[in-house]
C-alpha positions as CSV (number, residue, x, y, z in Angstrom):
1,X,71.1,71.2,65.8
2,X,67.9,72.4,66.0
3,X,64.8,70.8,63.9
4,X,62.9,71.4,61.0
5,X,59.0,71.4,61.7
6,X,57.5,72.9,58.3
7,X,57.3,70.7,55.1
8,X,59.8,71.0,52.7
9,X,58.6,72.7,49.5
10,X,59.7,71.7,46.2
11,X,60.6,73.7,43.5
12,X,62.7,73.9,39.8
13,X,64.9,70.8,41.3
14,X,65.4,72.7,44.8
15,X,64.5,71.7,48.3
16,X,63.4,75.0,50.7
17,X,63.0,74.4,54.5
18,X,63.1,76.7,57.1
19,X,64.6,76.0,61.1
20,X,64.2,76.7,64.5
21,X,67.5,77.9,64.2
22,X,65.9,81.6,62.2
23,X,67.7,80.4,58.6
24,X,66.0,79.1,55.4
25,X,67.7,76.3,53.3
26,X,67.9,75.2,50.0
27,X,69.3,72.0,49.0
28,X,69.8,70.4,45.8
29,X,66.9,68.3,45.2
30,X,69.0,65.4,43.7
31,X,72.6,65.3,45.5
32,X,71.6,67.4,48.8
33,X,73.9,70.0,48.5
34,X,73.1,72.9,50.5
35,X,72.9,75.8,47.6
36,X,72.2,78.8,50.3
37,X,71.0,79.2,53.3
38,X,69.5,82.9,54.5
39,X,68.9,84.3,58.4
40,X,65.0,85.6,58.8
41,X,66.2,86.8,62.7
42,X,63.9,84.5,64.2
43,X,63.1,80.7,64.0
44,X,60.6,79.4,61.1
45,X,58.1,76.8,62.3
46,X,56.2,77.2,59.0
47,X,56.5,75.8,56.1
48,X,57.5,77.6,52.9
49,X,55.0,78.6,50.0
50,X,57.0,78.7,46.9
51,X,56.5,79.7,43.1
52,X,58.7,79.7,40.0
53,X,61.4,82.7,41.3
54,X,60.4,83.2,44.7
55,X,59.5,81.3,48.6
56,X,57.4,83.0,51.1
57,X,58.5,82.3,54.4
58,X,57.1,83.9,57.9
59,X,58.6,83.6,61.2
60,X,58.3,83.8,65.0
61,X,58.8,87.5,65.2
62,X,55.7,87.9,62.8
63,X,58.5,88.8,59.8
64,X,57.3,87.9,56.4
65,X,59.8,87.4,53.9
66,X,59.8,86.9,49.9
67,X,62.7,85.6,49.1
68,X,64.5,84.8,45.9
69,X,65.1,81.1,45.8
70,X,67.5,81.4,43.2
71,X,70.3,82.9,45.5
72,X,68.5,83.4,48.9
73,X,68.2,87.3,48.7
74,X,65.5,88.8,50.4
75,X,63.5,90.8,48.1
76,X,60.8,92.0,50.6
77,X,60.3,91.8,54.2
78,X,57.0,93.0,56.0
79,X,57.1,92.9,59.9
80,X,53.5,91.3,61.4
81,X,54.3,92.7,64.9
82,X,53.2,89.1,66.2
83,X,54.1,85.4,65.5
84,X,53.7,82.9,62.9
85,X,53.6,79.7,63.8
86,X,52.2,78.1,60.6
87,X,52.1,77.9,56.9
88,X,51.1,81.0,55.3
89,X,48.2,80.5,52.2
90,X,48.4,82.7,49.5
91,X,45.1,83.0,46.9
92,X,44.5,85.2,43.8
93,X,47.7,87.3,45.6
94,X,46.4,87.6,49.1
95,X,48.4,86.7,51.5
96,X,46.7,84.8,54.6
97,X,48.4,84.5,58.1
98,X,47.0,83.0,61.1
99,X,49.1,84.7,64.0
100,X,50.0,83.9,67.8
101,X,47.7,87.1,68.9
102,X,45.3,85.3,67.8
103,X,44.2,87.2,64.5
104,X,44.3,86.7,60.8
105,X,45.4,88.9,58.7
106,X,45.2,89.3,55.2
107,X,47.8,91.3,53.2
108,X,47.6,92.1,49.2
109,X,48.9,95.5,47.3
């Protein structure tokens, strides 16, 4: 078993975490039950940044993934090109990720 380094983020009674071992989780916030559990394709040392309907989650293979946290889909992916190794920050619908080439980038529409 691999470990879980980012915080857990709370949300509408659900727990999402992601793993070293590439999947995001989301648990039942009041019995634990694992309620899905979705493969990014590489492991998540980040922690999640979540709203009403969806988690944003980036990974070690610089993917960035919205991700319905009602059923685990992902809605939208954009691939970095380089690692994330921490929380992403998202303000007035920027995006902000500090990346292992040793840039930040910013992405918005």
């Amino acid at each position: 078993t691999l470990p879980f380094l980012g915080s857990p983020a709370f949300v509408n009674g659900k727990v999402i975490i992601g793993n070293r071992d590439k999947f995001v989780y989301c648990f039942n916030a009041e019995d634990g039950e694992l309620l899905w559990k979705t493969n990014t394709g590489s492991r998540i040392d980040g922690s999640a940044v979540v709203n009403k309907r969806k988690a944003l989650v980036v990974n070690m293979r610089g993917d960035v993934n919205l991700i319905n946290h009602e059923n685990g889909e992902i809605i939208w992916t954009y691939q970095l090109g380089s690692g994330v190794m921490k929380s992403p920050a998202v303000i007035e619908g920027r995006i902000f990720l500090a990346s292992t080439d040793g840039n930040l980038y910013c992405l918005s529409k």
